[in-house]
C-alpha positions as CSV (number, residue, x, y, z in Angstrom):
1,X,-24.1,36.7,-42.6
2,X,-27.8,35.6,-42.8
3,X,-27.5,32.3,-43.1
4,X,-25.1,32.1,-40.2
5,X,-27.5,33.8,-37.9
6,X,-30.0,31.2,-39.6
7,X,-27.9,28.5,-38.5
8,X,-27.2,30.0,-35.1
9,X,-31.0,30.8,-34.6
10,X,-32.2,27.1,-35.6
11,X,-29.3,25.9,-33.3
12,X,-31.2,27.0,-30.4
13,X,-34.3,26.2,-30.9
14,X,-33.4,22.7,-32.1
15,X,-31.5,22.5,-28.2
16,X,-34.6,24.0,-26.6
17,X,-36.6,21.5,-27.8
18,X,-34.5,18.6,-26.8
19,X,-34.0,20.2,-23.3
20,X,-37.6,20.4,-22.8
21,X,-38.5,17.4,-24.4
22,X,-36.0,15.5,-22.3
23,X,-35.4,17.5,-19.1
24,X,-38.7,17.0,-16.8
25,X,-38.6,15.2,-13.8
26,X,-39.3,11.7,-14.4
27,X,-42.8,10.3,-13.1
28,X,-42.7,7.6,-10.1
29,X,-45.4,5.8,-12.0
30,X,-43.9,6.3,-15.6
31,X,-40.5,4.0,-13.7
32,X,-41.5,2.3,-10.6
33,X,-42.7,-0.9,-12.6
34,X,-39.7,-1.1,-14.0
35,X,-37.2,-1.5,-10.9
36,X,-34.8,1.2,-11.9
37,X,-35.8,4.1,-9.4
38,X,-36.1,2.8,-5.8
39,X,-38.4,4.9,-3.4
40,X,-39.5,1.8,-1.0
41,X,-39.6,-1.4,-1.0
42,X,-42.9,-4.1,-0.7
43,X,-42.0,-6.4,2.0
44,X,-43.4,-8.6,5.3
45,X,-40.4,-8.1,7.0
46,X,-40.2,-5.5,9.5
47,X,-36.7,-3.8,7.7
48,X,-36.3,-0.4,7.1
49,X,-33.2,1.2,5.1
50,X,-31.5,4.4,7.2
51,X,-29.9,6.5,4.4
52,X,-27.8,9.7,5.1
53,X,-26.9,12.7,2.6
54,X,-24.3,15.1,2.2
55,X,-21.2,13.3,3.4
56,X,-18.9,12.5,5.0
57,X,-18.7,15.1,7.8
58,X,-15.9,15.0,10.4
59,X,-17.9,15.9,13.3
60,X,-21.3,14.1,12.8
61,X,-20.9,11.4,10.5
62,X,-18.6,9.9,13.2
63,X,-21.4,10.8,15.7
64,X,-24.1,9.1,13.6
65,X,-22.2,6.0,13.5
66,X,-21.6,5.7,16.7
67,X,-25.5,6.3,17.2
68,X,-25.8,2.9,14.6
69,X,-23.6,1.3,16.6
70,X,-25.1,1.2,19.9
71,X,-28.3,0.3,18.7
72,X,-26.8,-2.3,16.3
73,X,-28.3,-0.7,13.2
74,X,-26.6,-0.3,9.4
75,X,-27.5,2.8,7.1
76,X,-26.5,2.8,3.3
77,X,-24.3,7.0,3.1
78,X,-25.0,8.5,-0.2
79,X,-21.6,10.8,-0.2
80,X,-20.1,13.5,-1.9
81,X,-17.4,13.1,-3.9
82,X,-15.1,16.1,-3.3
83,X,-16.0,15.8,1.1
84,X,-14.9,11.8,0.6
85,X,-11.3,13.5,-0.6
86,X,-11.2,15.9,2.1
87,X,-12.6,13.4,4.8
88,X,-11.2,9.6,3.8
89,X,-10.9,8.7,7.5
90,X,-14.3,9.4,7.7
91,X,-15.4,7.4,4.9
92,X,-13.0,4.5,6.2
93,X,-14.9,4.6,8.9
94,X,-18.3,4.4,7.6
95,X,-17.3,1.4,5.6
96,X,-15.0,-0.2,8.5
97,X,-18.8,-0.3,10.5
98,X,-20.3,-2.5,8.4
99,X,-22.4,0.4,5.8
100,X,-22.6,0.9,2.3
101,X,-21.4,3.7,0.0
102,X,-23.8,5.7,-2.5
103,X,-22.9,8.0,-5.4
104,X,-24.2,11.3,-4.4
105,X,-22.1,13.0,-7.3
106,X,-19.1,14.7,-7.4
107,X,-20.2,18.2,-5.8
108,X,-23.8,18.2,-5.4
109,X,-24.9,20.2,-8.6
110,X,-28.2,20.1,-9.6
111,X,-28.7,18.7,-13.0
112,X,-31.6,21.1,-14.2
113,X,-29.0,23.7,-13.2
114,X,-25.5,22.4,-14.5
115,X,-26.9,20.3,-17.4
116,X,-26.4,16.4,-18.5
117,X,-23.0,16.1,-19.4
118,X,-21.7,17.8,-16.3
119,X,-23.9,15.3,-14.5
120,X,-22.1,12.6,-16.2
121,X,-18.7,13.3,-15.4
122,X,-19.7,14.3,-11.6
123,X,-21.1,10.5,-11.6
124,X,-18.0,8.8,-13.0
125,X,-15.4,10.7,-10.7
126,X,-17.6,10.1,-7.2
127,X,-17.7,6.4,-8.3
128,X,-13.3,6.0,-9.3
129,X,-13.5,7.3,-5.3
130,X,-16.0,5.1,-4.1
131,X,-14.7,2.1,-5.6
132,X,-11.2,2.6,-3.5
133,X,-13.5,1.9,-0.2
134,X,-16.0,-0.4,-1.7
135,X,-15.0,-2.7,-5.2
136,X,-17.5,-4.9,-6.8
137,X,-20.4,-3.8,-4.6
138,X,-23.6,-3.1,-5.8
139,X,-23.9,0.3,-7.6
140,X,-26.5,3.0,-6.0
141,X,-27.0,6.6,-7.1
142,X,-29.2,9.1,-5.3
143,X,-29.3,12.2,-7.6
144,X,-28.4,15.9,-5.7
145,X,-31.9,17.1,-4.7
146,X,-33.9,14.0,-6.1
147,X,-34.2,15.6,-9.6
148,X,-33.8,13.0,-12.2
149,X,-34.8,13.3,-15.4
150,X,-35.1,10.6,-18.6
151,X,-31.3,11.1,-19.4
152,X,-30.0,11.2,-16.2
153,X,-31.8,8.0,-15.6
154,X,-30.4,6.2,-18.8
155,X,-26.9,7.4,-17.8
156,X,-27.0,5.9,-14.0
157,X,-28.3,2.4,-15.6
158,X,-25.0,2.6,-18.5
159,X,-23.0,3.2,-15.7
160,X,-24.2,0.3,-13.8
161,X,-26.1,1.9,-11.2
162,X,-29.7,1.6,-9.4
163,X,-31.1,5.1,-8.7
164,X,-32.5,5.1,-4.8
165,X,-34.9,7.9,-3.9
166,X,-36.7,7.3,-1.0
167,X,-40.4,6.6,0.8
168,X,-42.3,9.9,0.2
169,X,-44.0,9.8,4.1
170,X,-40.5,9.8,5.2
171,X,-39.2,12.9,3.8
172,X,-38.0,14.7,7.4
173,X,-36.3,18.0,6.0
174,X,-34.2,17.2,8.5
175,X,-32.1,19.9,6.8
176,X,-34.6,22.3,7.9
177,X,-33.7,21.7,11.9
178,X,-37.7,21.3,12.5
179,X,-35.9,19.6,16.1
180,X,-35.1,16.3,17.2
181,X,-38.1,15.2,19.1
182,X,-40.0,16.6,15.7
183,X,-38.2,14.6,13.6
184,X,-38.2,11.4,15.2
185,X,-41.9,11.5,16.0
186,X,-42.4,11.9,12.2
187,X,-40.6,8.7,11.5
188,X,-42.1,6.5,14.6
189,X,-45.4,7.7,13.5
190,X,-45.7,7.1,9.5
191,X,-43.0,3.7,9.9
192,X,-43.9,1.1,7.7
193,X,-42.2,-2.4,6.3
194,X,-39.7,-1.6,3.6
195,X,-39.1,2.4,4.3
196,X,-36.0,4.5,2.8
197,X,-35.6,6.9,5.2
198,X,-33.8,10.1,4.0
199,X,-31.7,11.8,6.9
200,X,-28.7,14.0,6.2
201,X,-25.2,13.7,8.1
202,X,-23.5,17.0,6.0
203,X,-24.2,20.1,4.6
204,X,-24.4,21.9,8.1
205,X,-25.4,21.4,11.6
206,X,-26.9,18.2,12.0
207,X,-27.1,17.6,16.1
208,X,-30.5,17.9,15.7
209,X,-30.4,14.2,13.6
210,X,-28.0,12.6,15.4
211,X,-30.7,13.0,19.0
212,X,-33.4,11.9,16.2
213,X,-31.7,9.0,15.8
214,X,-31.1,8.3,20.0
215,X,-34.8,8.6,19.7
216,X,-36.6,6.6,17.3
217,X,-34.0,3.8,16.8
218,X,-34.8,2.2,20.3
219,X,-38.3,3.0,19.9
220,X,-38.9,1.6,16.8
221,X,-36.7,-1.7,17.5
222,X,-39.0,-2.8,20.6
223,X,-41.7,-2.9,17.7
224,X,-39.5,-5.3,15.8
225,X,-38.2,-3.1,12.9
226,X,-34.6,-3.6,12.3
227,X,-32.4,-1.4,10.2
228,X,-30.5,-2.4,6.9
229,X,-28.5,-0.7,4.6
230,X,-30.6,-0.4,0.9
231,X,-28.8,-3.3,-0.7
232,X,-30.2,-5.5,2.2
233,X,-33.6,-3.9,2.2
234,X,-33.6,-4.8,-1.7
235,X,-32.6,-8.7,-0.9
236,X,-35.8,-8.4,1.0
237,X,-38.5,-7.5,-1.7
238,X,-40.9,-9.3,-2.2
């Protein structure tokens, strides 16, 4: 009986130290040099990448793209698997406009919450839908709440996959409904050549982006920017 609870006791403390050893946020200076994690991208050209969260949503998805339309912009939509399932009109029509598809896993679980291996599978099944809109196109993950961590990291590059964050002045917690006007001043203000922009078009009301974006779209294209999706912001580093 001892030398099971032995067994059991060095059991978790050989897990704890792997966990902790191999669970902390990964540093943007420990991975930036090497081009796997994306948060912006060094260019001359006056491109910035729209991105959008959380998706698809059947009321303001269709909304934002019609927003992208008018002011002839593309975005890159990191979606969620199991919304993609419920909405495929909606991600038909994302694709139909000209934008790209990101993995934003399966459900949205955060990985320091549900662990690696759930993480894993959450990855693979988004992608078997993603691919149904989008074969052979370049492969982006943004990870549920940014976290990423050294395994997570390795995982998304086995699988093919280039992690995209985003620019860290363009954070707008849009989430947060801090107001249209208040949202698109942030992103007129701190705009710069090569931004990700991270917006949300699911997870709840988000009126409040889709006037952002009736905003600072025309105001930001009579200063030249235009707006790609991330795999065309990427053909533009420099």
């Amino acid at each position: 009986m001892k030398w099971v609870l032995f067994v059991i006791v060095f059991i978790c403390f050989y897990t704890n130290i792997y966990t902790n050893a191999n669970a902390g946020m990964i540093k943007r200076k420990q991975v930036e040099p090497t081009g796997q994690v994306v948060w912006d991208v060094t260019t001359k050209k006056k491109v910035i990448a729209l991105t959008f969260d959380d998706g698809p949503n059947p009321i303001y998805t269709p909304q934002v793209l019609a927003v992208l339309e008018k002011y002839n912009a593309n975005a890159t939509f990191f979606q969620i698997g199991n919304r993609m399932e419920r909405y495929p009109e909606v991600v038909q029509q994302v694709v139909e406009a000209g934008n790209e598809l990101g993995n934003h896993s399966m459900t949205h679980p955060y990985e320091n919450k549900v662990g690696f291996q759930q993480m894993h599978f959450e990855i693979i099944q988004a992608e078997r839908i993603i691919q149904k809109y989008q074969p052979n196109h370049p492969k982006l993950f943004r990870p549920p709440g940014g976290y990423l961590d050294n395994d997570l990291l390795q995982e998304a590059k086995r699988q093919g996959y280039k992690v995209v964050l985003w620019s860290y002045h363009q954070e707008l917690k849009d989430w947060s409904l801090p107001g249209a006007q208040v949202i698109a001043n942030h992103v007129i203000r701190h705009a710069r050549n090569g931004d990700i922009i991270l917006l949300h078009d699911g997870g709840g009301d988000r009126s409040q982006t889709v006037e952002a974006l009736k905003i600072f779209l025309p105001a930001l294209k009579e200063k030249g920017y235009q707006f790609v999706s991330v795999s065309e912001l990427l053909s533009n580093k420099e």
